[in-house]
Residue frames relative to the residue before (quaternion, step in Angstrom):
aa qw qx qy qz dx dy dz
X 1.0000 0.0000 0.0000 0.0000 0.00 0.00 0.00
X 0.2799 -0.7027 0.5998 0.2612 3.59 -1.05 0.51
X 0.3638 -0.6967 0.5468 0.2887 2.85 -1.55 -0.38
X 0.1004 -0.7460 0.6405 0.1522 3.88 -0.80 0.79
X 0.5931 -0.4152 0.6887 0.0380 3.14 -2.47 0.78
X 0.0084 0.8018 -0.5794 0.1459 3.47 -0.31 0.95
X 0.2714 0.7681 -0.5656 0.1285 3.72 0.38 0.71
X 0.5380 -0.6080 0.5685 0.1331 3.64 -1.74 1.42
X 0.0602 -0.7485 0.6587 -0.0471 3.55 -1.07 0.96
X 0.8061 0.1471 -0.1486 0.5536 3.32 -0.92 0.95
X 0.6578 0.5679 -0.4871 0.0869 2.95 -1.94 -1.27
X 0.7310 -0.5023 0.2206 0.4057 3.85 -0.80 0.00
X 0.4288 -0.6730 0.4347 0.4173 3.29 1.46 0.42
X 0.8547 -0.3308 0.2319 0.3260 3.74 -1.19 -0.29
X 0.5726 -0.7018 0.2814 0.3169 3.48 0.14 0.34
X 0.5631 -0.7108 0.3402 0.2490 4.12 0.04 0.17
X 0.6341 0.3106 -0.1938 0.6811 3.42 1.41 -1.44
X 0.6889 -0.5350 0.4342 0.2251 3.16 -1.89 0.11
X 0.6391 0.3499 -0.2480 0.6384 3.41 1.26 -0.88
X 0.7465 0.1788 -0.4685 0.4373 3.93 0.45 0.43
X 0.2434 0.5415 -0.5779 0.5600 3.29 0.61 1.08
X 0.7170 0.4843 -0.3278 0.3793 3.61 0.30 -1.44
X 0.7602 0.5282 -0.1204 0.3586 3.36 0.73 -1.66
X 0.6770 0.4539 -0.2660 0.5147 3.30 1.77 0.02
X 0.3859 0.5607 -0.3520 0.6425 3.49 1.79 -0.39
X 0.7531 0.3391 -0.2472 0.5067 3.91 -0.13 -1.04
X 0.7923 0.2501 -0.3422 0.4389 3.92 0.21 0.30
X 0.2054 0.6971 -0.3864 0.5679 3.33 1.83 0.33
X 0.6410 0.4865 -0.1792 0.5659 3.62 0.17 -2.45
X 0.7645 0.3362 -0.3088 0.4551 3.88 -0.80 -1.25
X 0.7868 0.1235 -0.3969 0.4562 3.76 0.05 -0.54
X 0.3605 0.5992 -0.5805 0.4172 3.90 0.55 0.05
X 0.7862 0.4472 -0.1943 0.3797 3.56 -0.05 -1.80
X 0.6518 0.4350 -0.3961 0.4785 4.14 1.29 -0.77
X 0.5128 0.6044 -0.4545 0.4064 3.95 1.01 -0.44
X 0.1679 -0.8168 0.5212 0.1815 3.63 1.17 -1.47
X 0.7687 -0.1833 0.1104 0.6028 3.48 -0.70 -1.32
X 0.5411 0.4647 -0.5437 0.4423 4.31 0.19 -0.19
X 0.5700 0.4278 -0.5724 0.4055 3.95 0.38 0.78
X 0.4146 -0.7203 0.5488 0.0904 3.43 -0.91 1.49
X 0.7613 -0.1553 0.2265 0.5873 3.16 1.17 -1.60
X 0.3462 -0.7947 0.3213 0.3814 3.82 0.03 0.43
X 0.3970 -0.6634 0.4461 0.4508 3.36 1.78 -0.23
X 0.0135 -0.6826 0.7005 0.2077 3.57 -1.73 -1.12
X 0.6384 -0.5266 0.4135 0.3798 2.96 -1.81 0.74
X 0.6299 -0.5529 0.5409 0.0705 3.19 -1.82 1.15
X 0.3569 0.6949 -0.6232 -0.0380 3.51 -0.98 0.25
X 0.7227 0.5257 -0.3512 0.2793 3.36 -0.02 -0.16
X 0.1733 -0.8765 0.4449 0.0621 3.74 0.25 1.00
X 0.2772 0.6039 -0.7461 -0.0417 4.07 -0.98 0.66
X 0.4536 -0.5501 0.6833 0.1574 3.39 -1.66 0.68
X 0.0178 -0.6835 0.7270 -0.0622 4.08 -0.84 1.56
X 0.0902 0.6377 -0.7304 0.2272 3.80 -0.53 1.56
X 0.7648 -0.2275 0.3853 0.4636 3.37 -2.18 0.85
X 0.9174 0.3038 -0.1210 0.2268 3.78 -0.18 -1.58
X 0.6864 -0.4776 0.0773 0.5429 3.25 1.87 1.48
X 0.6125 -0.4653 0.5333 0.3521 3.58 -1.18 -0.40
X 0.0351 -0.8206 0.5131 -0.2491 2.96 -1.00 1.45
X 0.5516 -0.5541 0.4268 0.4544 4.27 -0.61 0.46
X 0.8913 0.2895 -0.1301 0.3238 3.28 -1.63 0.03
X 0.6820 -0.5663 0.2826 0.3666 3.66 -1.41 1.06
X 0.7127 -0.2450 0.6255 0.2018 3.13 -1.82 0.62
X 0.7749 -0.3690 0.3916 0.3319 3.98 -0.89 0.64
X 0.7626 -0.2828 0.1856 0.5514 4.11 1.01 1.03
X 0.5628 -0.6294 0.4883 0.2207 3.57 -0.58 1.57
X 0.2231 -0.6979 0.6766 0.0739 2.94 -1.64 1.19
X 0.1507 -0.8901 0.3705 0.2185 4.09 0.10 0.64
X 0.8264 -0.0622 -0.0202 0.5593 3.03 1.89 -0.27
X 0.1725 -0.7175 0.6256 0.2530 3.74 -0.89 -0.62
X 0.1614 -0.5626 0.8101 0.0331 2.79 -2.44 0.20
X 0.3568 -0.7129 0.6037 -0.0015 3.58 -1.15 1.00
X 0.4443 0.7837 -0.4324 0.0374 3.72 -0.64 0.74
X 0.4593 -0.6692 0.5186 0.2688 3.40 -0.71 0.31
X 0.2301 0.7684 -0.5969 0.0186 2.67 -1.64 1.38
X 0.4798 -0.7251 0.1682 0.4645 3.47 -0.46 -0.63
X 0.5581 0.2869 -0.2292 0.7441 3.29 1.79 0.32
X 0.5234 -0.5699 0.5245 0.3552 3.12 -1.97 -0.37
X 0.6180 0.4286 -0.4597 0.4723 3.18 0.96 -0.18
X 0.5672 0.4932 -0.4519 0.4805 4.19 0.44 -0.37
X 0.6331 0.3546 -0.4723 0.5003 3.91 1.09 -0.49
X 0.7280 0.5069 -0.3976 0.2344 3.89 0.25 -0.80
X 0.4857 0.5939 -0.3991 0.5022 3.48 2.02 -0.34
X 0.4980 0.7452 -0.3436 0.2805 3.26 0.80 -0.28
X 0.7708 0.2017 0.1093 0.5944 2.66 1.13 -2.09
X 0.2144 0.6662 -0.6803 0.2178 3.84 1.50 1.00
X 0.7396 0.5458 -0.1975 0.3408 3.78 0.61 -1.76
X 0.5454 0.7244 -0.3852 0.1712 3.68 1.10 -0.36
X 0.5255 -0.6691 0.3260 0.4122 3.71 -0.32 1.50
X 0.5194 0.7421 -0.3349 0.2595 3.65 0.92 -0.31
X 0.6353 0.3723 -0.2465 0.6301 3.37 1.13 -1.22
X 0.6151 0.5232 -0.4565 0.3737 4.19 0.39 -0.18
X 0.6119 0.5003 -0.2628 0.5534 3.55 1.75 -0.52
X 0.5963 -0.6205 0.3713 0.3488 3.68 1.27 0.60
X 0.5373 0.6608 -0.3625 0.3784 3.75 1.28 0.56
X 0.2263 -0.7604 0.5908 0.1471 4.11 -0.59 0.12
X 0.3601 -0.7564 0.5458 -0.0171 2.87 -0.86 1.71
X 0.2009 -0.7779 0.5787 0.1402 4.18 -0.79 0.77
X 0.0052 -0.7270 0.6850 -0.0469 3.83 -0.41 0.32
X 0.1082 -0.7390 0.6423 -0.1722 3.09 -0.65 2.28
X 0.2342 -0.7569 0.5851 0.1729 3.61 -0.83 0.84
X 0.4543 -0.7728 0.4072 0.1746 3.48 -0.63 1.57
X 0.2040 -0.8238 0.4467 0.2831 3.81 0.26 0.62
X 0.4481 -0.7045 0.4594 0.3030 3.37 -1.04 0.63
X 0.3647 -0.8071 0.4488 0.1195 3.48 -0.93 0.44
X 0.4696 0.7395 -0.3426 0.3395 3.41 1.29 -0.28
């Protein structure tokens, strides 16, 4: 099995009220729970941003904000990206990446 990199771009960031905060945590849970065992790690949302380039360390994203990740295991990339066709994220107007970690050995 490999592993893929799932990192979140864009969308509306977290909701404002508490119960739509809730309602995004609880469709998070339902597609978390339909993946099952190909979750490596569920990840979390990102906020803090430093930029490490040849010309030192510095404020602010790396070529377009990453807001979060998710880890999972499959055996292609395209069995991971079914994964993440249903993921409440992209219904919140975000775009999901699914990088395949290369092995090094």
């Amino acid at each position: 099995m490999a592993t893929f990199l799932v990192t979140y771009h864009g969308g509306d960031g977290m909701p404002a009220t508490p119960e739509a905060r809730q309602q995004v945590m609880a469709a998070f849970a339902a597609w978390a729970q339909s993946v099952g065992g190909a979750m490596l790690d569920p990840g979390a949302p990102l906020t803090a941003v430093k930029r490490v380039s040849p010309d030192g360390v510095g404020d602010g994203p790396a070529d377009g904000p990453v807001g979060g990740y998710t880890l999972l295991s499959a055996e292609t990339i395209d069995e991971a990206t079914g994964l993440v066709a249903s993921h409440p994220f992209v219904t919140r107007g975000g775009v999901l990446q699914v990088s395949q970690a290369a092995e090094l050995s």
